[in-house]
C-alpha positions in Angstrom: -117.8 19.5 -3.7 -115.0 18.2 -1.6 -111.6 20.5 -2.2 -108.6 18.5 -0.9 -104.7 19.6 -0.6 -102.0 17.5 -2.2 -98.3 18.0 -2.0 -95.9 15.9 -4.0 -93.1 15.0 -2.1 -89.6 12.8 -3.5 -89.6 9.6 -2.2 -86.4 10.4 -0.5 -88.2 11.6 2.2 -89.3 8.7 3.3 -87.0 6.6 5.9 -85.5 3.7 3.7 -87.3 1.0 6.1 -90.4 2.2 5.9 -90.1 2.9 2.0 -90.2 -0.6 1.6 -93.5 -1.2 3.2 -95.1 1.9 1.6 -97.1 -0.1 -0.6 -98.8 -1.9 2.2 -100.4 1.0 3.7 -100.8 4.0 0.6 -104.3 4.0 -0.7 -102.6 4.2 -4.5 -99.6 2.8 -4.5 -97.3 1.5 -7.9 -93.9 0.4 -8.0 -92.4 4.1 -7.3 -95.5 6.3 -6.6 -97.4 5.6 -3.4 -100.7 8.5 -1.9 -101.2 8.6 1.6 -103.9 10.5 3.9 -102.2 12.9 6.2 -105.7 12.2 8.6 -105.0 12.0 12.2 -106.8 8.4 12.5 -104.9 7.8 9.7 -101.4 8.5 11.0 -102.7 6.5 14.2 -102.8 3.6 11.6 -99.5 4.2 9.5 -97.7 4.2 13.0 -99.5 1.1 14.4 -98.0 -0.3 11.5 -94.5 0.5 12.0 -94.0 3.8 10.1 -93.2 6.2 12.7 -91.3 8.6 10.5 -94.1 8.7 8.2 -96.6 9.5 10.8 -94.6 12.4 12.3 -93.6 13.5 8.7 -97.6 13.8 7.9 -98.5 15.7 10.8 -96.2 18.4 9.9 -97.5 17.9 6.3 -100.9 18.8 8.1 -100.0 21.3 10.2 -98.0 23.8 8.5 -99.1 23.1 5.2 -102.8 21.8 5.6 -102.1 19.0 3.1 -104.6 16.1 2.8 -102.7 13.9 0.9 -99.0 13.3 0.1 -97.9 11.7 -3.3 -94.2 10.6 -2.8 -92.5 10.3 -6.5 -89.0 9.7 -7.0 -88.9 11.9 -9.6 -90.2 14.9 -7.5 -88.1 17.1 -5.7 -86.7 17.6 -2.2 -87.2 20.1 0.4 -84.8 21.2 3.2 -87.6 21.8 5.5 -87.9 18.2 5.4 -85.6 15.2 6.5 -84.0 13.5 3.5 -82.8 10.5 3.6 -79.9 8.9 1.4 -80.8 5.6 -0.1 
């Protein structure tokens, strides 16, 4: 059995830009709701694809908090150990 860490995360901490092309690149993705892999080849992929403050959110996602995967609601709420962005 595979145990994985998510952390739900508003979707204002995600740059406005890159908000936009979300869709494009979550694994799950609706209208508001998009699930990414915090994975390192991952992240190499997200920033290929132009979402640089994505990729350097997720590795602190990884790295302090061990998370596997990031669900960014807009209903869910903010941090201020994370950048928020006003959009």
């Amino acid at each position: 059995m595979e145990i994985t860490k998510l952390i739900t995360l508003s979707t204002a901490h995600l740059h406005p830009l890159e908000a936009e092309k979300i869709d494009e690149f979550a694994y799950v993705s609706n209208k508001e709701c998009a699930l990414v892999n915090t994975a390192p080849e991952m992240r190499d992929f997200y920033y290929q694809g132009g979402l640089v403050c994505l990729t350097e959110l997720l590795k602190v996602l990884q790295e302090k908090y061990q998370a596997d995967y990031v669900l960014f609601d807009p209903d869910a709420n903010t941090t201020d150990e994370l950048k928020v962005y006003d959009w």
